[in-house]
CHARMM internal coordinates of N, CA and C (Angstrom, degrees):
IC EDIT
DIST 1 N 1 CA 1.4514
DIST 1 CA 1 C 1.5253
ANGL 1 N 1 CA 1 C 107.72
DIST 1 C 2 N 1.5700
ANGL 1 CA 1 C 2 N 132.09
DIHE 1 N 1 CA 1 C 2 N 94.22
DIST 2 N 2 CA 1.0272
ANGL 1 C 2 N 2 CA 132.47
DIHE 1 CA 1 C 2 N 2 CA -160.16
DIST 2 CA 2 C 2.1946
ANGL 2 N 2 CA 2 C 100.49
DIHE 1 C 2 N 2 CA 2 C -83.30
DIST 2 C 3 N 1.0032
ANGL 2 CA 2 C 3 N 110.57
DIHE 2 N 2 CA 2 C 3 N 173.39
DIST 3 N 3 CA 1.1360
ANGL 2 C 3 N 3 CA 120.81
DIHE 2 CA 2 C 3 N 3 CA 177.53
DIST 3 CA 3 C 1.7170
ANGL 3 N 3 CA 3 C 122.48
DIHE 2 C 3 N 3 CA 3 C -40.35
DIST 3 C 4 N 1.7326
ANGL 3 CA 3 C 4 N 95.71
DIHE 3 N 3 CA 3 C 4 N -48.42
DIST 4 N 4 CA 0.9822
ANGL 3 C 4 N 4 CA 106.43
DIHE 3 CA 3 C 4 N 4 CA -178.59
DIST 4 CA 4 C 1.4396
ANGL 4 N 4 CA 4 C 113.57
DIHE 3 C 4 N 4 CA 4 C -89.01
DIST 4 C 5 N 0.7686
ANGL 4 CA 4 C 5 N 149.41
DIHE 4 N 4 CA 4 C 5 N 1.37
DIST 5 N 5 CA 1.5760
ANGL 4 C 5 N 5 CA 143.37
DIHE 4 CA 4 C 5 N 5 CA 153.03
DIST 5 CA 5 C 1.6366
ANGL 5 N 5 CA 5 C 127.44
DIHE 4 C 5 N 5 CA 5 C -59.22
DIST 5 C 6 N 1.3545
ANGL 5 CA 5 C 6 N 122.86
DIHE 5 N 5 CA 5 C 6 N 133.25
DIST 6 N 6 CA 1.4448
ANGL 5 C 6 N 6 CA 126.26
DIHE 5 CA 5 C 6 N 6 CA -175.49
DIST 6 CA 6 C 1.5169
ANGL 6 N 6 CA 6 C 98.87
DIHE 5 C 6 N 6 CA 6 C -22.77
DIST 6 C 7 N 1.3667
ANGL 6 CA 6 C 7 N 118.61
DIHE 6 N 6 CA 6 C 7 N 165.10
DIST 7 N 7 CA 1.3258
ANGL 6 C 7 N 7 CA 137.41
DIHE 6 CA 6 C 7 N 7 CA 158.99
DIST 7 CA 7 C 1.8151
ANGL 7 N 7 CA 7 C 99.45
DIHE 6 C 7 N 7 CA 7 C -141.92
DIST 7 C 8 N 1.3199
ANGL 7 CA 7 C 8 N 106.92
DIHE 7 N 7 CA 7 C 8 N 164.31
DIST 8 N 8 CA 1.3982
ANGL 7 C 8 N 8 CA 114.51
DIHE 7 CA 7 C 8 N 8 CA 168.06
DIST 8 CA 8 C 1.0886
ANGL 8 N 8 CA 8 C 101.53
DIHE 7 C 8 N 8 CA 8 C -89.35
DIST 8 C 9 N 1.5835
ANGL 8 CA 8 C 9 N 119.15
DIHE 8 N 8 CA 8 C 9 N 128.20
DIST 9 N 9 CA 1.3064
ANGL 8 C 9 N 9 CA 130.85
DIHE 8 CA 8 C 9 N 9 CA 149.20
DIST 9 CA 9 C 1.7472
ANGL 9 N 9 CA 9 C 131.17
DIHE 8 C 9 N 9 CA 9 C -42.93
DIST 9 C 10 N 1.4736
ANGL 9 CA 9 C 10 N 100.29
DIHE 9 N 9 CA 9 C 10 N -40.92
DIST 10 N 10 CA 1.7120
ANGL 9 C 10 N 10 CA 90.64
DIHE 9 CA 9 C 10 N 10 CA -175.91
DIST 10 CA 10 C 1.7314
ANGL 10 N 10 CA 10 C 88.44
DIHE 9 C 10 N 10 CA 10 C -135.59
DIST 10 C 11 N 1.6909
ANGL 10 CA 10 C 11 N 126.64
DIHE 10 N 10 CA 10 C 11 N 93.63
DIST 11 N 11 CA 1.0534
ANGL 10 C 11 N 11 CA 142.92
DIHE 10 CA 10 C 11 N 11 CA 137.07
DIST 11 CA 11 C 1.8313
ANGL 11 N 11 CA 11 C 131.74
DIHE 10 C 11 N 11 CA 11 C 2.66
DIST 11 C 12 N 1.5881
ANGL 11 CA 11 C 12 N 91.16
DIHE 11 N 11 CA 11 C 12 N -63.45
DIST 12 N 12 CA 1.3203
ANGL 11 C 12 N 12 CA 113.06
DIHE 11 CA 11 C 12 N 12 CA 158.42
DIST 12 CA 12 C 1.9623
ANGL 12 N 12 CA 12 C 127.05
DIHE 11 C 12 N 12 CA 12 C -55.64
DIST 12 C 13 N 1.3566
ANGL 12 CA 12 C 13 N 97.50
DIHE 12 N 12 CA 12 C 13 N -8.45
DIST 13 N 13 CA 1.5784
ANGL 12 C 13 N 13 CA 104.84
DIHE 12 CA 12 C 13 N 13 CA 158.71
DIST 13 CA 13 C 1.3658
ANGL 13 N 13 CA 13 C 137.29
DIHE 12 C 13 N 13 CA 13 C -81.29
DIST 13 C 14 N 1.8753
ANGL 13 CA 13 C 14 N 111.50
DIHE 13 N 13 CA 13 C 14 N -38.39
DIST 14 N 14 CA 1.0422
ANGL 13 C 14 N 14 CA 91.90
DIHE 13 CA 13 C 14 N 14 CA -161.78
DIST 14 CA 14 C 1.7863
ANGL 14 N 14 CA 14 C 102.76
DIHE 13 C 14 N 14 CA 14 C -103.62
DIST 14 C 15 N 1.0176
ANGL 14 CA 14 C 15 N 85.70
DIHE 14 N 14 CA 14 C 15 N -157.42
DIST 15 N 15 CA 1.4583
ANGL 14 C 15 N 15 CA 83.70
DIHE 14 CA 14 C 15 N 15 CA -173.36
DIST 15 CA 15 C 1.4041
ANGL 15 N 15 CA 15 C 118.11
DIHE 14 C 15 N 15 CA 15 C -116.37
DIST 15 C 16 N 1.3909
ANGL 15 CA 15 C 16 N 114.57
DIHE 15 N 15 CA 15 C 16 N 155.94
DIST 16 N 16 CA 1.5732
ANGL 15 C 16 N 16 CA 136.89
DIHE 15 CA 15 C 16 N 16 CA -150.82
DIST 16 CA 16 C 1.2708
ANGL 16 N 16 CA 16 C 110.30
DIHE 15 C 16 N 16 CA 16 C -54.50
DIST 16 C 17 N 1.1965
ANGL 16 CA 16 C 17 N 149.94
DIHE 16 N 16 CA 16 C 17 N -22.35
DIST 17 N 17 CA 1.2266
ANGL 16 C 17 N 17 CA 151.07
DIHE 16 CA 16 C 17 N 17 CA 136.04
DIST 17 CA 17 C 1.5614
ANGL 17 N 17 CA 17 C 129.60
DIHE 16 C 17 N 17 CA 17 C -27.42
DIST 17 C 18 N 2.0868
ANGL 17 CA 17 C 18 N 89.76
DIHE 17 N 17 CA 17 C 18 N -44.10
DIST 18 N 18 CA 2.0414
ANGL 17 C 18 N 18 CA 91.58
DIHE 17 CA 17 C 18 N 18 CA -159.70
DIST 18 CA 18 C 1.2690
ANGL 18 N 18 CA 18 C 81.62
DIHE 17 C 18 N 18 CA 18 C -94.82
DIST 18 C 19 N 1.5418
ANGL 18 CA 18 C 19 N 131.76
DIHE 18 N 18 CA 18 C 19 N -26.20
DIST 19 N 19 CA 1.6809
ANGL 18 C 19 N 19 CA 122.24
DIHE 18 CA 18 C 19 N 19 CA 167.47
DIST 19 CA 19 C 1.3475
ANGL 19 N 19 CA 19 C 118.55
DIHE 18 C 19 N 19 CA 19 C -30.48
DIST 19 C 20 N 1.4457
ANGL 19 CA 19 C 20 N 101.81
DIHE 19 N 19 CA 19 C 20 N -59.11
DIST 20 N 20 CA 1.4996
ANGL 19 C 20 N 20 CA 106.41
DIHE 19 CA 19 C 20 N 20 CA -164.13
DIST 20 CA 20 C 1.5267
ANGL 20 N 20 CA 20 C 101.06
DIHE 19 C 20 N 20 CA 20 C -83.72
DIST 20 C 21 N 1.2116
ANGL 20 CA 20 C 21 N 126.89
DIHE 20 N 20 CA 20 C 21 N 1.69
DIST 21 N 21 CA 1.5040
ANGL 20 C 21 N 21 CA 96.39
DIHE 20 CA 20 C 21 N 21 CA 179.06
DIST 21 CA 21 C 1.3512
ANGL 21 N 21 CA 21 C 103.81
DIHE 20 C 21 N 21 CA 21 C -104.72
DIST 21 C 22 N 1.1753
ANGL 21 CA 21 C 22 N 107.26
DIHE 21 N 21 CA 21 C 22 N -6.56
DIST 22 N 22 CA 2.1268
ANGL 21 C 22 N 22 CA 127.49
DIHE 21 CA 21 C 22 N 22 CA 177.85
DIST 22 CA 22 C 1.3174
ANGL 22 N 22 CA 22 C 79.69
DIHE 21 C 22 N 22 CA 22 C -55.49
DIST 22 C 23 N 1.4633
ANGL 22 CA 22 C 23 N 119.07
DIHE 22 N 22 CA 22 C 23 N -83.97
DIST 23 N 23 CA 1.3632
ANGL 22 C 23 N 23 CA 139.23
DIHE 22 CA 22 C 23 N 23 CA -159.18
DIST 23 CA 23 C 1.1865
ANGL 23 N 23 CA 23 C 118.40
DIHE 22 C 23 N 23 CA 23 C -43.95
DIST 23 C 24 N 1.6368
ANGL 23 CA 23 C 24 N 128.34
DIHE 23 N 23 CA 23 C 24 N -39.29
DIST 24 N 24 CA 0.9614
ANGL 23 C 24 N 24 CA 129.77
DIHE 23 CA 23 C 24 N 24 CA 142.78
DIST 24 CA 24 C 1.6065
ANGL 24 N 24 CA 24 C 139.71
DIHE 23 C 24 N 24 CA 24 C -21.89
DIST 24 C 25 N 1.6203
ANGL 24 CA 24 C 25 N 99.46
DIHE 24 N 24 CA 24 C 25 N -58.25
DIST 25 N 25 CA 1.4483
ANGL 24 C 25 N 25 CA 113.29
DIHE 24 CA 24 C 25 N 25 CA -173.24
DIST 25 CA 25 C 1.3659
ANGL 25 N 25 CA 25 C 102.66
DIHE 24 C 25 N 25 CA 25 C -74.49
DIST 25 C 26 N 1.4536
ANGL 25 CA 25 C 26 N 125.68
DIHE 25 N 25 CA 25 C 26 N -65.63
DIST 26 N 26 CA 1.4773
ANGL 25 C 26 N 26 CA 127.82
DIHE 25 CA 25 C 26 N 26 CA 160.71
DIST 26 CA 26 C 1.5420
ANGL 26 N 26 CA 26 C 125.89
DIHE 25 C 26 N 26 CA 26 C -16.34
DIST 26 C 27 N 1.5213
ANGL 26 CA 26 C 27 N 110.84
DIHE 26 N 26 CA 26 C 27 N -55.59
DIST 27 N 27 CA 1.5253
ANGL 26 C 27 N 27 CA 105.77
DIHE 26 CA 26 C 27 N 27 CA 159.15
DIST 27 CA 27 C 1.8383
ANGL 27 N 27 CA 27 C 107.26
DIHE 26 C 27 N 27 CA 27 C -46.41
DIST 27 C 28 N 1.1989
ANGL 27 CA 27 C 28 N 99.90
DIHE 27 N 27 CA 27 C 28 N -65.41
DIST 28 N 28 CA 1.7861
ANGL 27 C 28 N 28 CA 106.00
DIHE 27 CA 27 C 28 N 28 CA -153.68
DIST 28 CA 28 C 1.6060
ANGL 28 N 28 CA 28 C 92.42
DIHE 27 C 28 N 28 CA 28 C -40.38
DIST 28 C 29 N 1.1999
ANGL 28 CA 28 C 29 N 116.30
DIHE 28 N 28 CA 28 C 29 N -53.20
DIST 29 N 29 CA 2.0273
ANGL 28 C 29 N 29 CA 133.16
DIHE 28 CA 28 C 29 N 29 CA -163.92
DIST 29 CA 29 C 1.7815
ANGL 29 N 29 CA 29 C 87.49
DIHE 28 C 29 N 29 CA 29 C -64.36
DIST 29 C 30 N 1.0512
ANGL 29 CA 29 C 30 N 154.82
DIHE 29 N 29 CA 29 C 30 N -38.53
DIST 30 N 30 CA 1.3267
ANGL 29 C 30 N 30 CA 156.14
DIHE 29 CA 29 C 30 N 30 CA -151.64
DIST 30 CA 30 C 1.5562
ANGL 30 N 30 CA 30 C 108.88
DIHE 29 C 30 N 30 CA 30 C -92.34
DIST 30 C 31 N 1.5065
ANGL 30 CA 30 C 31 N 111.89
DIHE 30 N 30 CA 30 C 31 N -36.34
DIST 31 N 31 CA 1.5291
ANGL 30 C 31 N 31 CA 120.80
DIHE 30 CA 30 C 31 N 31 CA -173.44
DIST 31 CA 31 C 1.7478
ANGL 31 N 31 CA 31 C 84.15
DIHE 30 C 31 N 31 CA 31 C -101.13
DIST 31 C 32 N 1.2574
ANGL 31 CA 31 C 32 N 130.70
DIHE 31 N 31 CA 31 C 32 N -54.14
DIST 32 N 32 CA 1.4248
ANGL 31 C 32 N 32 CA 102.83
DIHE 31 CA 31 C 32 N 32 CA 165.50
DIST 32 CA 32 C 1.3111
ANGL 32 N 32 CA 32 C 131.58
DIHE 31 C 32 N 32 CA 32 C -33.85
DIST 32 C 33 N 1.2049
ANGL 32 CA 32 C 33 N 104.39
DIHE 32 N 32 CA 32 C 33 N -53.98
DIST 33 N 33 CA 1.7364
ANGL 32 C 33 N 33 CA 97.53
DIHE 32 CA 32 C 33 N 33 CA 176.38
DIST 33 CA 33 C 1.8003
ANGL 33 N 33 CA 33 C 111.41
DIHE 32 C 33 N 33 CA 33 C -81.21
DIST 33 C 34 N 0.6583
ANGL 33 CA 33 C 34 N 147.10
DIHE 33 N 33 CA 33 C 34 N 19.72
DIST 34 N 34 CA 1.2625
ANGL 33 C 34 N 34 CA 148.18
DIHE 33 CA 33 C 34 N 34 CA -157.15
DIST 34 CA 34 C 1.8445
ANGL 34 N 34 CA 34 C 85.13
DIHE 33 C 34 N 34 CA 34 C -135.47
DIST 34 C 35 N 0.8311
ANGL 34 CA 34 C 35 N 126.96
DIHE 34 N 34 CA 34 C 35 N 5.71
DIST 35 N 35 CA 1.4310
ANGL 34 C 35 N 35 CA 116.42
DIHE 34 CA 34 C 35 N 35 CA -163.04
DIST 35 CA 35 C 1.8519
ANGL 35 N 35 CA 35 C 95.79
DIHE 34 C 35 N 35 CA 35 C -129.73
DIST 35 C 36 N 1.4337
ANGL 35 CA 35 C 36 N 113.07
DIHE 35 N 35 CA 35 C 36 N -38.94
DIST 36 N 36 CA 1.5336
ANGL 35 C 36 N 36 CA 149.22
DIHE 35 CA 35 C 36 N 36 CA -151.35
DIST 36 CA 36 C 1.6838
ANGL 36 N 36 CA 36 C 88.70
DIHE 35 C 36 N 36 CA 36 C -82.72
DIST 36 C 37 N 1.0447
ANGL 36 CA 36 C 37 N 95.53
DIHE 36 N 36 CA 36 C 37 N -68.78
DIST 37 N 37 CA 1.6269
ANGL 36 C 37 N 37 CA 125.75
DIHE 36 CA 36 C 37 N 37 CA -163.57
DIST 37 CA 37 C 1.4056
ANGL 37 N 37 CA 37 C 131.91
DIHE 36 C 37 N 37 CA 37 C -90.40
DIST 37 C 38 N 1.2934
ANGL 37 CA 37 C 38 N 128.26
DIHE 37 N 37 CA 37 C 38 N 102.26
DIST 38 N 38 CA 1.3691
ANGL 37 C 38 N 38 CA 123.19
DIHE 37 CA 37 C 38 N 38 CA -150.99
DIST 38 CA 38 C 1.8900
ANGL 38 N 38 CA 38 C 101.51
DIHE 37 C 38 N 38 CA 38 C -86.42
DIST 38 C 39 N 1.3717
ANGL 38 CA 38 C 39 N 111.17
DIHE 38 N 38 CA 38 C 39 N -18.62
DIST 39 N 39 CA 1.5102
ANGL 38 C 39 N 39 CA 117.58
DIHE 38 CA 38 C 39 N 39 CA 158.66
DIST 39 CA 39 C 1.8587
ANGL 39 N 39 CA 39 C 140.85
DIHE 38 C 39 N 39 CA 39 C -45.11
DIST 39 C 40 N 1.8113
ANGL 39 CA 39 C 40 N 73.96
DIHE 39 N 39 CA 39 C 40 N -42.06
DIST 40 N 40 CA 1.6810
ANGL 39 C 40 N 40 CA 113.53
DIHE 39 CA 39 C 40 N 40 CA 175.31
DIST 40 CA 40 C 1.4236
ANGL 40 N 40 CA 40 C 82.85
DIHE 39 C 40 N 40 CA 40 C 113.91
DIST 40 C 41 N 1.9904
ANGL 40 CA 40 C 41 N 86.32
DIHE 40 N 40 CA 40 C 41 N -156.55
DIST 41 N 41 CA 1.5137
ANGL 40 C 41 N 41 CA 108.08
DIHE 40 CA 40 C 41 N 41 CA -165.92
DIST 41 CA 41 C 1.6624
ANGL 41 N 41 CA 41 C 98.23
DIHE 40 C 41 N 41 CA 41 C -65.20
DIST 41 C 42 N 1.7002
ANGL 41 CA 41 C 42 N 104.83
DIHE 41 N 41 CA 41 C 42 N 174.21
DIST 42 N 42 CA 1.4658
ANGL 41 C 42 N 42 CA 125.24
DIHE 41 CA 41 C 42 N 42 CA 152.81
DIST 42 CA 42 C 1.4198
ANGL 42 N 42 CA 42 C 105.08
DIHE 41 C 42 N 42 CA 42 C -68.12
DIST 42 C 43 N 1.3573
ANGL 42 CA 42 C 43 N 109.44
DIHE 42 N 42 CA 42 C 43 N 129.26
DIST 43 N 43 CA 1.5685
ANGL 42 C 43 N 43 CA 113.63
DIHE 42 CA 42 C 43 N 43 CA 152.59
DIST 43 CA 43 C 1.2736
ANGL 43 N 43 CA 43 C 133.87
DIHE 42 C 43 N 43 CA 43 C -17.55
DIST 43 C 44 N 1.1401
ANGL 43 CA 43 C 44 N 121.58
DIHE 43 N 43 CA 43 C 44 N -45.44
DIST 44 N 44 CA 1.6201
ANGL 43 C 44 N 44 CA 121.39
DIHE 43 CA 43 C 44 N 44 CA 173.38
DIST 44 CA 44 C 1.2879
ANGL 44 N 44 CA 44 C 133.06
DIHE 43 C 44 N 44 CA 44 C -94.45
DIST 44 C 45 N 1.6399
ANGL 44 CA 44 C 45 N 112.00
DIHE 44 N 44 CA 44 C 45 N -5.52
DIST 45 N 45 CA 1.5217
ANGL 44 C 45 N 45 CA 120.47
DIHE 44 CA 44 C 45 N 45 CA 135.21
DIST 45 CA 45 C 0.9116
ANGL 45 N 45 CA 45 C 99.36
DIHE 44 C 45 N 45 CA 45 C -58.37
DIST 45 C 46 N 1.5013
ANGL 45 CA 45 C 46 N 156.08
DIHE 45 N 45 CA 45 C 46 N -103.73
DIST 46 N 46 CA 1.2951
ANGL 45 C 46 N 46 CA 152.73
DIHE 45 CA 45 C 46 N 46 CA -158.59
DIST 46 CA 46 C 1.2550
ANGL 46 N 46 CA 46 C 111.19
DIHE 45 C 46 N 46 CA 46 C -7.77
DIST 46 C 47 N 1.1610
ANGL 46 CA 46 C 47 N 111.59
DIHE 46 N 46 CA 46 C 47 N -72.68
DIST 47 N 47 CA 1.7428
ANGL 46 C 47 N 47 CA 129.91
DIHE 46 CA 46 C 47 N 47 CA -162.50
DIST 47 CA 47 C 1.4422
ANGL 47 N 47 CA 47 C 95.56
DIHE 46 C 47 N 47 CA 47 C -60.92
DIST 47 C 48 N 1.5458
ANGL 47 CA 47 C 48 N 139.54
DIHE 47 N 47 CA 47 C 48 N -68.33
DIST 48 N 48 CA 0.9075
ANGL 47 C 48 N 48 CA 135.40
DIHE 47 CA 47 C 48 N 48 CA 156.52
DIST 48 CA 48 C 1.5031
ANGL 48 N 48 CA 48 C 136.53
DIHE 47 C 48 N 48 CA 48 C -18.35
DIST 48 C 49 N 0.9059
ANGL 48 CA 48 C 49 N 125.71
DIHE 48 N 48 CA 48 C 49 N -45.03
DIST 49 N 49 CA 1.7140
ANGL 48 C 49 N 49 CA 149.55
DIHE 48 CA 48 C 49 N 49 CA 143.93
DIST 49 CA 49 C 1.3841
ANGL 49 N 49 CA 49 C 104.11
DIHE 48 C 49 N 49 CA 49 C -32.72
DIST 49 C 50 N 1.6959
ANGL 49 CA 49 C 50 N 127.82
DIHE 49 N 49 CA 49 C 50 N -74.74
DIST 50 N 50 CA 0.9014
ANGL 49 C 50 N 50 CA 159.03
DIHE 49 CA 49 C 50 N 50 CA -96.41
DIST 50 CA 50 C 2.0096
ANGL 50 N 50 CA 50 C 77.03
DIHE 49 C 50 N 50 CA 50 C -114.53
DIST 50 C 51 N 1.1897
ANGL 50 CA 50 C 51 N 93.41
DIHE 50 N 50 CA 50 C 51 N -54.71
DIST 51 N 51 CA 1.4846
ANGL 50 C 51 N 51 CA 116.39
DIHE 50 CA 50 C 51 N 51 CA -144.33
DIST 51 CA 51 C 2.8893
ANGL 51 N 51 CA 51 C 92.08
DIHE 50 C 51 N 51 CA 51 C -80.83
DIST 51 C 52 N 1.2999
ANGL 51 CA 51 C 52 N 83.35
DIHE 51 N 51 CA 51 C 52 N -42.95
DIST 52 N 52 CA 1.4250
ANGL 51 C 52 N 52 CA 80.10
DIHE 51 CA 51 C 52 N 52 CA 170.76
DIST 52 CA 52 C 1.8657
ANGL 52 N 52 CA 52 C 122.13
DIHE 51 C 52 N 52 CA 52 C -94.17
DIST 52 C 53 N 1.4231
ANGL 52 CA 52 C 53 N 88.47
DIHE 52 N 52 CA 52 C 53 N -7.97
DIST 53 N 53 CA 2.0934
ANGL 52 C 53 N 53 CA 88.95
DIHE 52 CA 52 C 53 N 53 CA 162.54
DIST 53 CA 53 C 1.3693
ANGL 53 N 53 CA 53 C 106.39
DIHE 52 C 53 N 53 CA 53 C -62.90
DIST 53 C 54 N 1.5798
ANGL 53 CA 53 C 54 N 108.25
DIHE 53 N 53 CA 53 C 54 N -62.26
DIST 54 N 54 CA 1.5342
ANGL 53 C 54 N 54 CA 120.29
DIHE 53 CA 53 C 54 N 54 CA -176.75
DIST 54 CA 54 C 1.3040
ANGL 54 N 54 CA 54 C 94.83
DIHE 53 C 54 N 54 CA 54 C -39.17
DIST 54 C 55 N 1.3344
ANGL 54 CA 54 C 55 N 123.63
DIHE 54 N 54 CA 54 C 55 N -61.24
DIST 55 N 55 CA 2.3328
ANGL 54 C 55 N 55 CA 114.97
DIHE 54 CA 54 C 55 N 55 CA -141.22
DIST 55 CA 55 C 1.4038
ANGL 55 N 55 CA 55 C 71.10
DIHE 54 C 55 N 55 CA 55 C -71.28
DIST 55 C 56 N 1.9588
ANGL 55 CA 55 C 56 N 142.97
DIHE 55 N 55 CA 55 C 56 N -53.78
DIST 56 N 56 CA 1.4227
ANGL 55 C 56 N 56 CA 103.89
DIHE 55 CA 55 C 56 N 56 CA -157.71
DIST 56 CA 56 C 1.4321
ANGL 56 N 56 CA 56 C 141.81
DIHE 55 C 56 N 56 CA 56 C -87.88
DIST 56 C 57 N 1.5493
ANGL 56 CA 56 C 57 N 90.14
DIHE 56 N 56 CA 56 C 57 N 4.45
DIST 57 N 57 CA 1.6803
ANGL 56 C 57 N 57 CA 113.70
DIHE 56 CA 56 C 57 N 57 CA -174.72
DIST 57 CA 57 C 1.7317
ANGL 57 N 57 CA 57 C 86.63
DIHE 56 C 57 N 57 CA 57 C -85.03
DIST 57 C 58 N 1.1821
ANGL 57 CA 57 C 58 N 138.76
DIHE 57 N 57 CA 57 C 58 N -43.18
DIST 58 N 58 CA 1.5389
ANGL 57 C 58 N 58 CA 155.65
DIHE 57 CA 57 C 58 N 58 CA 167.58
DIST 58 CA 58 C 1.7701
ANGL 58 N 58 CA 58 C 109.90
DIHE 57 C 58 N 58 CA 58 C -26.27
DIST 58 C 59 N 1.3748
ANGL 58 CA 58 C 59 N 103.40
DIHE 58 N 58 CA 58 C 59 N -60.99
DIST 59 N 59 CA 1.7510
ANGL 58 C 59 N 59 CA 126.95
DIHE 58 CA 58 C 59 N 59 CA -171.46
DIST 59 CA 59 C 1.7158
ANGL 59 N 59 CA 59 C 98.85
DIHE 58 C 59 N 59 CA 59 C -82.00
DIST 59 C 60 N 1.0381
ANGL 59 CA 59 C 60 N 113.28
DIHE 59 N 59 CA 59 C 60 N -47.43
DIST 60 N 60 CA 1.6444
ANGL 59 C 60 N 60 CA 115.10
DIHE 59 CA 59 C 60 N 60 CA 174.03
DIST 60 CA 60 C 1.5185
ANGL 60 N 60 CA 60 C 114.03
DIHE 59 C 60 N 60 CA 60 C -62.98
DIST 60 C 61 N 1.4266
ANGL 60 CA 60 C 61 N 114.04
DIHE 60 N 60 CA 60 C 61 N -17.11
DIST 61 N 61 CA 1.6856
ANGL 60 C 61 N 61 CA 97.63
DIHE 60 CA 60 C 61 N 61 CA -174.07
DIST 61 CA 61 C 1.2638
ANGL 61 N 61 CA 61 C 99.21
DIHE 60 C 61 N 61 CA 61 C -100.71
DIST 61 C 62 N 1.8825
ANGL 61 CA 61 C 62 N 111.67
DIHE 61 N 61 CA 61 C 62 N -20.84
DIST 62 N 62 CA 1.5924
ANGL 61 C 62 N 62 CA 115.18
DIHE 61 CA 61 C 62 N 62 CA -174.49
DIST 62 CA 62 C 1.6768
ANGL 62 N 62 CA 62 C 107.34
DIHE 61 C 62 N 62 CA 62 C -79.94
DIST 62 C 63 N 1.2841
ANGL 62 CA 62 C 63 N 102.18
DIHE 62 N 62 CA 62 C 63 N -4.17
DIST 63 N 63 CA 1.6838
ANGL 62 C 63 N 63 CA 102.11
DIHE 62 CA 62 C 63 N 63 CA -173.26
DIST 63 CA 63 C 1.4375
ANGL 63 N 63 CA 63 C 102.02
DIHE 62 C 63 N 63 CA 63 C -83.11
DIST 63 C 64 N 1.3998
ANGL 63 CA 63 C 64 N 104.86
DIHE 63 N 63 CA 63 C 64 N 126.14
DIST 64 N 64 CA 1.9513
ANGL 63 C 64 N 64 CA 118.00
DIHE 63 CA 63 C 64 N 64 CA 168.42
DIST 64 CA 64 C 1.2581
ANGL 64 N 64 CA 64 C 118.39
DIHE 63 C 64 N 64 CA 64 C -45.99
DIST 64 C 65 N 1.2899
ANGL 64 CA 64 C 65 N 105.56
DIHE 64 N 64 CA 64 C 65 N 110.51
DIST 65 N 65 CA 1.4782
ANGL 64 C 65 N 65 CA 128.93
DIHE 64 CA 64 C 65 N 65 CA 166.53
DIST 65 CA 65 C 1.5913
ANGL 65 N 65 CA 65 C 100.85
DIHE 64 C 65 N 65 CA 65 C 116.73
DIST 65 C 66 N 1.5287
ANGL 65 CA 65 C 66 N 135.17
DIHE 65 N 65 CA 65 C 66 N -6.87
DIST 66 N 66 CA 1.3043
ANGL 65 C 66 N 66 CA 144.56
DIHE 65 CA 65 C 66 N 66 CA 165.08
DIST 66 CA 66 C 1.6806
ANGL 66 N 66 CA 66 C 107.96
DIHE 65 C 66 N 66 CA 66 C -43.48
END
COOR INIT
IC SEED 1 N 1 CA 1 C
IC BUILD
């Protein structure tokens, strides 16, 4: 999922499934660039990264019995 491709605007919508497979792809695009790029990633992999740890570290603490 390179930089420039859609992202969801509000995270907190979809559901726990399309999270994790977001999160998924974002890793894969993150070790791509980290691999690509002797700088590291682009910024908005990062943020992106950055931005779906939080919503799932978020749903895991709100989940009963967390």
């Amino acid at each position: 999922m390179s930089p420039d491709c859609d992202f969801p605007a509000e995270l907190s919508a979809l559901p726990l499934v399309e999270l994790q497979v977001l999160h998924s792809r974002v890793v894969c695009q993150l070790e791509h660039e980290y691999l690509l790029n002797t700088d590291g990633p682009h910024p908005v992999t990062q943020d992106r990264h950055e931005e779906l740890v939080a919503e799932l570290e978020a749903r895991r603490d709100a989940a009963p019995g967390a």
